[in-house]
Steps between C-alpha positions, in 0.01 A plus 500: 500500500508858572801694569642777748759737289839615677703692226855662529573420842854642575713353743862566561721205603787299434416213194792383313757248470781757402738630795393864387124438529554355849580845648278755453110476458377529131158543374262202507119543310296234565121459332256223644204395378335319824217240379217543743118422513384928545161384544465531821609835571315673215197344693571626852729783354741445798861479466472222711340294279821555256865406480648831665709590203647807740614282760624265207722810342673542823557136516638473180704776557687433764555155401682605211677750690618239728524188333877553321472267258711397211280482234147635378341162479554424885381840594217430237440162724520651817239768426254257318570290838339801738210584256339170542576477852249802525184412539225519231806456220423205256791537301795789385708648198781664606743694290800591618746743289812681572534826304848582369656130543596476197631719252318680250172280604284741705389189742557119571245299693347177533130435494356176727114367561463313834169365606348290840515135458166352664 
């Protein structure tokens, strides 16, 4: 299966379970790997014929910005959730990590593979 590459996506939104993190934005980085058949649009060479990662980014992005969740791993569900509602998308990794969240540890984050059931 082939895959699309979204690295370092930042978002800024509220994710924690601690009164302090439910206050104020904090980073969010999210990478995806989106499992996809890219056949078809290195045949036609149309966007069209792909999954449109742009579109995608925004999506992701403002889900995460909006979602307020508690943990990583139900943001990490969420987002896997929307990438294979998208059309074209076979299957997802999504990492989700929150820089700073814990101390002396430069990042915390939770990794998850969702694919379509037939």
């Amino acid at each position: 299966m082939d895959k699309i590459l979204i690295r370092g996506l930042k978002a800024f939104g509220i994710l924690g379970v601690h009164d302090y993190e439910r206050h104020t934005p904090r980073e969010i980085i999210i990478d995806l790997n989106i499992y996809t058949d890219t056949r078809p649009a290195a045949a036609s060479d149309r966007v069209e014929d792909s999954v449109d990662y742009s579109r995608l980014s925004r999506l992701v992005q403002e889900l995460a910005e909006s979602a307020q969740r508690g943990t990583v791993e139900a943001l990490a569900e969420d987002i896997a959730r929307l990438c294979l509602a998208q059309n074209g998308v076979q299957g997802v990794r999504v990492r989700v990590e929150k820089p700073g969240a814990v101390s002396f540890v430069e990042t915390v984050g939770v990794e998850i593979e969702r694919w379509k059931e037939e």
